[in-house]
N, C-alpha and C positions, 0 to 999 in steps of 0.2 A: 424484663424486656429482651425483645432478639433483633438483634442484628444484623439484614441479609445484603448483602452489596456483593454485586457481581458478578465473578464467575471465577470459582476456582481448579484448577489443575491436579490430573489423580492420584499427584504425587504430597499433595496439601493438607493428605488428614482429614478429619473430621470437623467437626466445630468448636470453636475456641471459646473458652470463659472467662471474660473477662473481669467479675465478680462472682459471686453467689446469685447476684440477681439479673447480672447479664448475661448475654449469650452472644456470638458474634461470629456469623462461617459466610457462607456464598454455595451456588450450585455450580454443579455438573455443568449447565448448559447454562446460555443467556437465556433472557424471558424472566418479566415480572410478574406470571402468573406461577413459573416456575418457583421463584426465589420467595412469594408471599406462599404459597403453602407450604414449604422447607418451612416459615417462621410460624404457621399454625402450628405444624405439627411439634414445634422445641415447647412452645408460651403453653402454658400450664393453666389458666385463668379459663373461668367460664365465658367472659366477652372478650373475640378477638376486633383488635384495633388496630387494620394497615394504613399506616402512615408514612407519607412523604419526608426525605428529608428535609429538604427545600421549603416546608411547613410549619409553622410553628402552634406548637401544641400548648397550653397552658392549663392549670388549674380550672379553670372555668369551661373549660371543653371538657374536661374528665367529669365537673361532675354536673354539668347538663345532659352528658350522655346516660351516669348512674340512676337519674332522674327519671330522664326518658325511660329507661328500659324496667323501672318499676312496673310498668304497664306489661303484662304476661304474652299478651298480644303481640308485641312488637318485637319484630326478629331483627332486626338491624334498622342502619340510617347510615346516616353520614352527615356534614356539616355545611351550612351555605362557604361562598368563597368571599373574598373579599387581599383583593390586592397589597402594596407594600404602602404606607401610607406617604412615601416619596415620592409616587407617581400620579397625581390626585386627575390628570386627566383618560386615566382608566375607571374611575369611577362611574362611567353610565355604564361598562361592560358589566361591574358587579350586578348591578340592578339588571341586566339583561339574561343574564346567568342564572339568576334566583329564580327569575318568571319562568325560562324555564328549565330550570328542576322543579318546581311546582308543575307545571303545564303538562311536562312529560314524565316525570320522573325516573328522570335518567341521572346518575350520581358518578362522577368520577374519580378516580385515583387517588389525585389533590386536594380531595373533600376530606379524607380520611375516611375514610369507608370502616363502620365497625356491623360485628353481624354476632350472633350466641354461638357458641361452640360447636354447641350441637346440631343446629340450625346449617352451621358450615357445612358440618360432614356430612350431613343429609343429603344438602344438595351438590354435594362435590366437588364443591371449593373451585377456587379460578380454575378453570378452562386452560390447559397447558398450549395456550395459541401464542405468536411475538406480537398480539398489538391486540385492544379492543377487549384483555380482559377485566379490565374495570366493566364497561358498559355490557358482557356476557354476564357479570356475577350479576348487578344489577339490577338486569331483566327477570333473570331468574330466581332473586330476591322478593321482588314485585309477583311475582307469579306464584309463590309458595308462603306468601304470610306480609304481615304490616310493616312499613318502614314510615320509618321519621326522619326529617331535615331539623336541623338544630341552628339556633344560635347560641353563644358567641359564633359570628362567621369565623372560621379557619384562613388566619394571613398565610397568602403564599409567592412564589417568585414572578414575580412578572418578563421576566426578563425574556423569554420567548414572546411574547406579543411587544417587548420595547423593538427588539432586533428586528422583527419581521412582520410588525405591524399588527395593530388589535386588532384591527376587518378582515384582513389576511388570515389569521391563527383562527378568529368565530368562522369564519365561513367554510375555511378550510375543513375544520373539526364538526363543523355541523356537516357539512358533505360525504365527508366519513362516514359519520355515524347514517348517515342516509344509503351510503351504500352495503354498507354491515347490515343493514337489516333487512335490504333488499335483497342479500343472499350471499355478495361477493366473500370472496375468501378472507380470511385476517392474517395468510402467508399472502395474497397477495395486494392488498392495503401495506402492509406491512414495508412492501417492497416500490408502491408509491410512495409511500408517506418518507422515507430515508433516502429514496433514491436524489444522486446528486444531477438536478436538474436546471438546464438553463431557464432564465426567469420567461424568456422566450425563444425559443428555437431559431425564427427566421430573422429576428431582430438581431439574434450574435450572429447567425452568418451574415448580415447585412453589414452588420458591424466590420467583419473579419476581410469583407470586400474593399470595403472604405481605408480600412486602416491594419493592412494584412502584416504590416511589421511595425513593430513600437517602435516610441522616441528612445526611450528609455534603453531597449535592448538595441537602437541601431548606437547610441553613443559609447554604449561597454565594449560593443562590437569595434566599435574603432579603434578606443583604447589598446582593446588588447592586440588586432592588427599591428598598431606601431608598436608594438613592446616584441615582437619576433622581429629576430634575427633577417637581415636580407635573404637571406637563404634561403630562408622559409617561409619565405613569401611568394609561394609558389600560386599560380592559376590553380590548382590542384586542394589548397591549405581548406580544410574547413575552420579551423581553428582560427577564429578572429575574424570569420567569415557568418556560419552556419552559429556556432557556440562559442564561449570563451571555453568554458572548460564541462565536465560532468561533476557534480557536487556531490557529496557523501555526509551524514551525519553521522559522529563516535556516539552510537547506541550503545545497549545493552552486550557486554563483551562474553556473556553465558552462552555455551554450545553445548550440547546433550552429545553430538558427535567426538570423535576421537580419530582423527585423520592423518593419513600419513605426513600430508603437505597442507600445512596450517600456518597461516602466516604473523597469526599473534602470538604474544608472548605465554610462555606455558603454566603461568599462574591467573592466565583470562578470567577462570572460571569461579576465582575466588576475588571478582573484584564485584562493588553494589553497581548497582543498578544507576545511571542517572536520572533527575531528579526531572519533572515532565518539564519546568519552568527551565532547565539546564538545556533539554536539547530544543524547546522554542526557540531560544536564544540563537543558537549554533542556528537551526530553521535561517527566522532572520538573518543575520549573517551568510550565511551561503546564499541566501535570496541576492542581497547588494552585490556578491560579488560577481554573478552570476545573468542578475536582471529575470525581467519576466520571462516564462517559458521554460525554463533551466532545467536541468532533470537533475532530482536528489536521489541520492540509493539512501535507502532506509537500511544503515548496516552497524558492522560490531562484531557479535558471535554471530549467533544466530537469532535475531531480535524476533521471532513469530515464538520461535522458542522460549525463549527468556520470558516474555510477558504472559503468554500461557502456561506455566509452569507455575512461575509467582503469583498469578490471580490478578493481573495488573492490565488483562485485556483490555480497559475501557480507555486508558494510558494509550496504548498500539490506535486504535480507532484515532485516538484523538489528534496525536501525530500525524498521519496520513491524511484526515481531513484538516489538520492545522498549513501541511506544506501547500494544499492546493488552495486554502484561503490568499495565503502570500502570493502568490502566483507563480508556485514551481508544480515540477511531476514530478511526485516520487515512485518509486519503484523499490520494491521491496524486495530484499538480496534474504535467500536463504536454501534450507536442504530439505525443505518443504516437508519432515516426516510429520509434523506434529498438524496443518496444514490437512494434510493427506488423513491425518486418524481423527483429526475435528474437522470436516469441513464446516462445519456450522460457523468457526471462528473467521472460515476466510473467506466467508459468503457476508457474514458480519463487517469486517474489515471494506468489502467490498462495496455493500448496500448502504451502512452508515459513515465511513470514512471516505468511500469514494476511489477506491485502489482499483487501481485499471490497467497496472503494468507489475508482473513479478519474476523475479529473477529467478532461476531454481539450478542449485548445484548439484547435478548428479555425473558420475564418475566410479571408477573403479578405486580411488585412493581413499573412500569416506567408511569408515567403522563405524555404528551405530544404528545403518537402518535395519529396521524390524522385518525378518525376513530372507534377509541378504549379506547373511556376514561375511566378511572383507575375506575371510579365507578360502572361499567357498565360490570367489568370481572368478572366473577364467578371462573374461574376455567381455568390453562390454556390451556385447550382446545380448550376455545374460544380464542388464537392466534393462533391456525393453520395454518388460514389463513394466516397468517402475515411470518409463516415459508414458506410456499408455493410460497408466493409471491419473498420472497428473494431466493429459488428457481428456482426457475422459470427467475428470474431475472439473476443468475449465469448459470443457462442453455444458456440463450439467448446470453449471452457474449461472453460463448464461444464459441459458434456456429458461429456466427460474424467474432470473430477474433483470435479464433485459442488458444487461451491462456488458459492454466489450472487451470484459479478462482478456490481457496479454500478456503470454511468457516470451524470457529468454533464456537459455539455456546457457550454466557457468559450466563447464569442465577445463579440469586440470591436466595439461598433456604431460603424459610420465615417461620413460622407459618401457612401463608396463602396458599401457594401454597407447603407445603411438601404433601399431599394428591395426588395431581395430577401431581406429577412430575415424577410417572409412566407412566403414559400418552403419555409424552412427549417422553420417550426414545421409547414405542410402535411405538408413531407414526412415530419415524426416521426410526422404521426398518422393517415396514412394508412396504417399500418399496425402493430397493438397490439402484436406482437411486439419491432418498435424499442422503443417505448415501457417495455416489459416490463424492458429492459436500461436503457434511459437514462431515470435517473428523476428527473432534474432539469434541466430548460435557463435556463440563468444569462447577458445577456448584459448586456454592459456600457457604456454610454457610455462614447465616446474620455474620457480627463483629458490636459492638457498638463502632463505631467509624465516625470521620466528620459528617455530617448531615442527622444519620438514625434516622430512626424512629423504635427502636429498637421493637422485640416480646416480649408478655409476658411469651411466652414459645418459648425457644430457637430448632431452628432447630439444632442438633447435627452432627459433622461429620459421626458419628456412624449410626445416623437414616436416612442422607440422602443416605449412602451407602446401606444400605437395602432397598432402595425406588428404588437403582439406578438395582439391583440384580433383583428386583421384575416386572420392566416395562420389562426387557429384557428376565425374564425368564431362568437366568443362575446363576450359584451359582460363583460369581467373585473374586477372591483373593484380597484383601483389599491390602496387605501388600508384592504381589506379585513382587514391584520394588520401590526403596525408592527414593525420588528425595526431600535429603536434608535430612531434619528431618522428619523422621515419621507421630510424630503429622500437619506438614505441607502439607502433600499432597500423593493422594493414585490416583491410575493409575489401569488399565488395557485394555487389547486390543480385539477389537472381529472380528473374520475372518469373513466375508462374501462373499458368492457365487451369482451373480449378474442374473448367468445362472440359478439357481434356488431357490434364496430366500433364502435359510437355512444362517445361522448363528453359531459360536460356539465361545467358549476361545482362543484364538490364544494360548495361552503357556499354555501346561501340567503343574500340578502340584507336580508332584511327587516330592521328592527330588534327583534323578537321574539326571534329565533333568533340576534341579535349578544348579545342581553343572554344568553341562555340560554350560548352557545357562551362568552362572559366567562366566567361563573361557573364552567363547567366548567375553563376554561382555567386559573383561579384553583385551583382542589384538582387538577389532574393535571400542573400547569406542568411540575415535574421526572420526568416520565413518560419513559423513551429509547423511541422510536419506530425506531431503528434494526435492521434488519433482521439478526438474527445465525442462528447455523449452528444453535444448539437451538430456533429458532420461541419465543422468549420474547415477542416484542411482545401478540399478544391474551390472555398470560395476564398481563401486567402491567396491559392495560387491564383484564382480568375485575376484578384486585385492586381497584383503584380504586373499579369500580363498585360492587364489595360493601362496600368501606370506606361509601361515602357512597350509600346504596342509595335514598336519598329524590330527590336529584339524579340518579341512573339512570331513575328512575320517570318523573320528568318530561322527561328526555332522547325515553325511547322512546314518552313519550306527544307529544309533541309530532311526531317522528319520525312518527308515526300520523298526524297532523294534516298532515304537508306531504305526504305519500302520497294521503290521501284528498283531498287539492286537487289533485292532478297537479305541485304544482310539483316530487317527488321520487320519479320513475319508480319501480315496486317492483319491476321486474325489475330494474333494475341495483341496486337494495337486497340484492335475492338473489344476484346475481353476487358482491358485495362480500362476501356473508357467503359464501358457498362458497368464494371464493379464485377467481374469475374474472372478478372487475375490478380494476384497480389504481389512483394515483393518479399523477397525472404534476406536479412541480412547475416551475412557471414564473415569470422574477422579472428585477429588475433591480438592480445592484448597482453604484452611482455611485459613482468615485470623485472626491477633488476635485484640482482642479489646485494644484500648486505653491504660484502664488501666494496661493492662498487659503490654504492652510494656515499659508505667511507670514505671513498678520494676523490669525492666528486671536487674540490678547492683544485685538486691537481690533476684533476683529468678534464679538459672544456668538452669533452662528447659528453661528456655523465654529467657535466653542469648545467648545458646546452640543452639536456632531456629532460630535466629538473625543472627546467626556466621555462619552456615549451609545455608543459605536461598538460595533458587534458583532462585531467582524474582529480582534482583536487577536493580536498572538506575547508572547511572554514574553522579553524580553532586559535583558541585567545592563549595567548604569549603574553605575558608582562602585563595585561592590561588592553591589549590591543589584538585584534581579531585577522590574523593572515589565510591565506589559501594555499594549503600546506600539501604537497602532493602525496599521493598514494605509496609510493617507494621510499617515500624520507618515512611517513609511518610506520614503515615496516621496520625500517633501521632500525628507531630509535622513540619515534615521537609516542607509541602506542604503550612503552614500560611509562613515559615521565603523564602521561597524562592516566595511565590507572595507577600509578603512584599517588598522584594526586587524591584521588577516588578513598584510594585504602584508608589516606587520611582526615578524609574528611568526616565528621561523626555526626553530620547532619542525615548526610545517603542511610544510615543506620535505624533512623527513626519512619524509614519507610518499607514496606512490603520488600523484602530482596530474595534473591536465589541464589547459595551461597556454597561451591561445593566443598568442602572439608581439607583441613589438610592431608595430604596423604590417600587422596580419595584414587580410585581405580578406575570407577565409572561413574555414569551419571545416576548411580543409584544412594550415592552416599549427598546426600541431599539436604542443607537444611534451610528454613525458610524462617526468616526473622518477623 
């Protein structure tokens, strides 16, 4: 027997043997046309037999099949179906099934499909397409020699037509199959068939009119409103207004990179992997704390990393469409090289799990990308290239398959690269297209904390904000929206016009337009601004407006007012209502050092950051699930929770990535 699941990483070796008589690897790439001829080509036998897991095979299939193929004639078959017999009101679909594969003789997947060996290689074996090569083999079955349907029917999982309904899944599958043979592509079937789609388009924006802010997200909201400080109860606060916090899951703590300013602990790389049931968990949790809407960073090491390396891809998918079942965004934090040398994996990611926001680190502190060794940069200008490429790379995806990929950009402000991190902002805006894709630049002052390699002179938040004024050529309100505590992070937004390049502040500063922009901030705080696949955002704003239509009034009169002075161009007013300008956001996100967090008991500024913090994961203490900020992690929380990890001898019994002791690079590798 062979074994094919998955998709394994080119660091994973060959195929493994798990007997004398079994066999057990994965491919290169996804695709189950791929991964069943890897397992012709291992099985040794004159009849091959692809089979379903989710199937159950018996005695009585083996040898009605040996039966059958006594006849010289017959070059393959495969098996009627027949459901789980726990579900007995799927039982007219069997009988509908059987009529036709008789009627048509069209055989799928599920059937277990068995064909002669020789017979395979003749006709050359499944079609290397992502969907439809059951019903290609087939065709082409039928067209080259005799096939038989058998019984015993073959039991299989029902559980796609429980979830999403047996009329739904036959009609579905039968339309498919209608336009496969009408001509359509099986890349792009492929990319209907996974894409994450509203069940109707105009019914969730109708929806998103009606009820543009939840019960649920307006009650956390208030919560965590009263839990700050008078202080910081500013007109201004998003925090307890807009979000309570940003949520993180402790993924996968494996990174291929080797960076100067890394903020885990330096035995990351030698911890397992957690278990899918383990980060669900944390999922939920962060969802409560959080409420509908919430944005998750999918983080750790480098978790595109980790799971691709391991062969644990289908693990990553499932995560990312798990966060958006509960009702969060995730957003997937990483240094995108593995990404960049598979796209397939993050097209995959994208079309079956649903990923529509990713984060990507690039910077001049990161050793390990291919291409661009850390000794060899000057300045980052010389990554450009590296921006263009994952450009280019987000263009290409979405041209494909229809999906709205959004990046953000992480960089680490150093010593080294605060000169040129002018540069950087130039170069995003010198052209709206970049900007179109990446729609947030985040960068961060160094903290001495986990395993940096601290500067002898500190990047300032102060200094990289005037580096950040200086690339764009605007003079940016530092302090124009608080998210949390002050000294934690500073924000602004710039309007751009796609139609002709210009740029400007999105929000006036006057104090007129701060009180005004308050108040509205106050009635749309839990407004999701996130950009989904049915265009819900300008009908949850419409909602809003009509809710409070006297505050609309004075919005657009005012709106009037900053037009008729010039300080609010009215072309790019109309750009923005057409859909041919966007927003680009820009910010700085401090973290604190080590020792500070240290005396945060005796310092109330450092307790006060802590207690405010907008960055938080959700992880279990004692029994009990907190929202533990991003800077206490780095202290301290990041050694006791992969502590844990190391001893646990369950994580052991899974797929891991494990780098050796003693190891130098990511080339001393081994994989349990």
């Amino acid at each position: 027997a062979v074994i094919v699941a998955g998709v394994k990483s080119d660091l994973n070796g060959a195929c493994k043997f798990s007997s004398a008589k079994i066999k057990s690897c994965a491919t290169e790439k996804p695709g189950r046309g791929l991964q069943m001829n890897l397992g012709a080509q291992l099985a040794t036998g004159d009849v091959l037999l692809f089979h379903h897991v989710d199937s159950i095979l018996t005695e009585a299939h083996l040898l009605s099949l040996a039966e059958a193929l006594r006849d010289p004639d017959r070059v393959g078959g495969a098996f009627y179906r027949k459901f789980d017999e726990r579900h007995p009101r799927l039982r007219w679909l069997e009988k509908f099934e059987r009529w036709h594969s008789l009627a048509f003789g069209t055989i799928y997947g599920d059937q277990s499909v068995f064909v002669r060996r020789n017979h395979f290689s003749r006709i050359g074996g499944f079609a290397p397409i992502p969907l439809m090569e059951d019903v290609d083999l087939s065709r082409r079955l039928r067209r080259s020699g005799k096939i038989v349907l058998l019984d015993p029917p073959m039991q299989t999982s029902p559980q796609k037509q429980i979830e999403q309904g047996a009329w739904k899944v036959t009609l579905r599958n039968l339309l498919f199959l209608i336009l496969f043979r009408a001509g359509i592509s099986a890349d792009r079937l492929h990319h209907w068939y996974y894409a994450r789609k509203p069940r109707n388009r105009w019914r969730a924006r109708w929806n998103a009119f009606r009820n543009p802010i939840e019960a649920e997200k307006a009650r956390i909201l208030r919560e965590r409103w009263n839990s700050l400080p008078p202080e910081l109860q500013t007109p201004n606060q998003i925090s307890g207004r807009h979000l309570t916090h940003c949520g993180f899951i402790l993924g996968a703590s494996y990174c291929s990179f080797h960076c100067t300013h890394c903020y885990l602990p330096k035995d990351a790389n030698r911890v397992p992997m957690p278990s899918l049931a383990d980060v669900k968990e944390q999922i939920d949790a962060n969802r409560r704390f959080q409420g509908p809407g919430g944005g998750l960073q999918i983080t750790g090491g480098d978790v595109a990393d980790a799971y691709w390396r391991s062969g644990r891809t289908d693990e990553l998918v499932e995560i990312i469409r798990y966060a958006y079942q509960v009702g969060l965004v995730p957003m997937l934090m990483t240094h995108g090289q593995t990404l960049l040398e598979q796209p397939q994996f993050l097209e995959r990611l994208v079309v079956e799990g649903g990923l529509r926001q990713m984060s990507v680190h690039i910077d001049m502190t990161q050793a390990g990308r291919h291409g661009y060794p850390i000794g060899r940069i000057k300045s980052e200008t010389d990554l450009h290239p590296v921006r263009e490429a994952f450009t280019q790379l987000a263009h290409d995806i979405r041209q494909r398959t229809g999906a709205p990929l959004e990046y953000a950009l992480t960089f680490t402000a150093t010593q080294n690269n605060i000169d040129s991190l002018p540069d950087v902002i130039r170069w995003y805006l010198a052209d709206p297209e970049r900007t179109r894709i990446w729609r947030m630049l985040s960068f961060q002052p160094e903290a001495d904390t986990g395993r940096t390699i601290f500067s002898k002179q500190r990047a300032t938040p102060e200094l990289v904000w005037g580096k950040i004024c200086e690339g764009s050529g605007l003079s940016l309100e530092k302090d124009g929206a608080f998210f949390g505590h002050p000294d934690c992070n500073s924000a602004a937004w710039i309007l751009i016009s796609r139609r002709t390049g210009k740029y400007l502040p999105l929000l006036p500063t006057d104090a007129k337009t701060k009180r005004l922009l308050g108040e509205i901030l106050k009635k749309i705080g839990g407004l999701s601004l996130v950009t989904d696949d049915a265009g819900t955002t300008p009908w949850r704003i419409a909602g809003i407006l009509a809710q409070h239509p006297g505050l609309a009034l004075r919005f657009l009169f005012h709106l009037a007012a900053l037009i008729l002075s010039g300080r609010m161009p009215l072309n790019m007013i109309v750009d923005l209502v057409s859909g041919r300008a966007h927003t680009l956001g820009v910010g700085t996100h401090n973290f604190m050092d080590a020792a500070q967090v240290a005396r945060a008991d005796s310092d109330p500024v450092i307790q006060a950051r802590l207690d405010s913090c907008v960055f938080k994961g959700a992880v279990k203490e004692n029994g009990r699930w907190r929202a533990v900020p991003m800077c206490r992690m780095n202290h301290q929380k990041w050694n006791e929770i992969y502590e844990e990890r190391l001893r646990d001898p369950a994580l052991m019994h899974e797929r891991q990535l494990l780098e050796s002791n003693g190891a130098s690079g990511p080339a001393e590798i081994a994989v349990n």
